[in-house]
N, C-alpha and C positions, 0 to 999 in steps of 0.2 A: 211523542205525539207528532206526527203530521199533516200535514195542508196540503190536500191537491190539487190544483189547480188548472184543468182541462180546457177547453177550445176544441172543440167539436162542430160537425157539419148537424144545420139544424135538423136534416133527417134521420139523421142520427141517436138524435139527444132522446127522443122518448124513448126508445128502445136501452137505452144504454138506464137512464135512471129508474126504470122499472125492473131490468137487469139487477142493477144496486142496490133496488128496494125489496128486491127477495132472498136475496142474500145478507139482508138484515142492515146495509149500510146507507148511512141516510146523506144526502145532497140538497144542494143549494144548486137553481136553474136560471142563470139570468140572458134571456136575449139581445143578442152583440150584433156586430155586423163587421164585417171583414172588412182590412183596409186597402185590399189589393185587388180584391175581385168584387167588392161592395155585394157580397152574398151572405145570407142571412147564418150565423152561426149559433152555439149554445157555450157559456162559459158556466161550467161544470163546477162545483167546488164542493169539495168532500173532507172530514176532518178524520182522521183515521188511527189507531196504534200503529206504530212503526212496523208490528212483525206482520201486520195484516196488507201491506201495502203491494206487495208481489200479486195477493189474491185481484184487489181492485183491478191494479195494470191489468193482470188476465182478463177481468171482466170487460175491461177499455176494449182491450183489443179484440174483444172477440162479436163486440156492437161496435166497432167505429171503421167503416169502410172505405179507402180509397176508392174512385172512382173516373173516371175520365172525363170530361164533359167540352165542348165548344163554345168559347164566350168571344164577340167581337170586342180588340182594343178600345182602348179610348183615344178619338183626333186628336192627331198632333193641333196645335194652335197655327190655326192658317188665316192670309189673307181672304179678304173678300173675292169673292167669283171663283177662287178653288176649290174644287170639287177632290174629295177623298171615300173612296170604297175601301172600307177596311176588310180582309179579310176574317174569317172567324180563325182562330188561334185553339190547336186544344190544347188542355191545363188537366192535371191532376187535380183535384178535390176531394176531402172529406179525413178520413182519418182521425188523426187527433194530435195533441200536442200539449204537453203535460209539464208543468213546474210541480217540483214535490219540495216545501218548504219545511224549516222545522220549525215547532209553535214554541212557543217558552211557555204559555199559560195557557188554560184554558176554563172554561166556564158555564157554565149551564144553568140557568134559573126557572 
């Protein structure tokens, strides 16, 4: 048995667990928030057999989309009466990013 543990773009996320929900595999959806670009994510978590976990990945991959997008830094910490125009910076977003754990036990009531 494994545990997988995704981090998804939140535009991402319903399209992916609805993905997972037709092809019979059931998840947990909890709303995160990133800690480098403070953008709204989904941490995905899925309980799976080991020989099924190739099929999930394909699922991941084929609902979880890199993207480009333009977000301004955050100010450096300045004196008073300095004035800072950040420019906007583009960043990659979205994808996914997966821990696949192994469970010792498992449980259902």
């Amino acid at each position: 048995m494994k545990l997988l543990i995704s981090i998804v773009h939140s535009d991402d996320a319903d399209s992916l667990t609805s993905a997972l929900m037709e092809k019979g595999y059931r998840s947990t959806k909890i709303s995160t928030t990133g800690g480098f670009l403070r953008e709204g994510n989904a941490t995905i978590i899925i309980g799976t057999e080991e020989e099924t976990v190739p099929d999930v990945l394909a699922i991941m991959k084929a609902n979880c989309h890199t993207r480009t997008q333009f977000v301004n830094p955050l100010p450096p910490v300045m004196e008073p009466g300095e004035l800072y125009m950040p420019n906007p910076v583009e960043v990659q977003v979205g994808g996914a990013t997966v821990f696949i754990l192994n469970v010792e036990q498992f449980w259902r009531f």
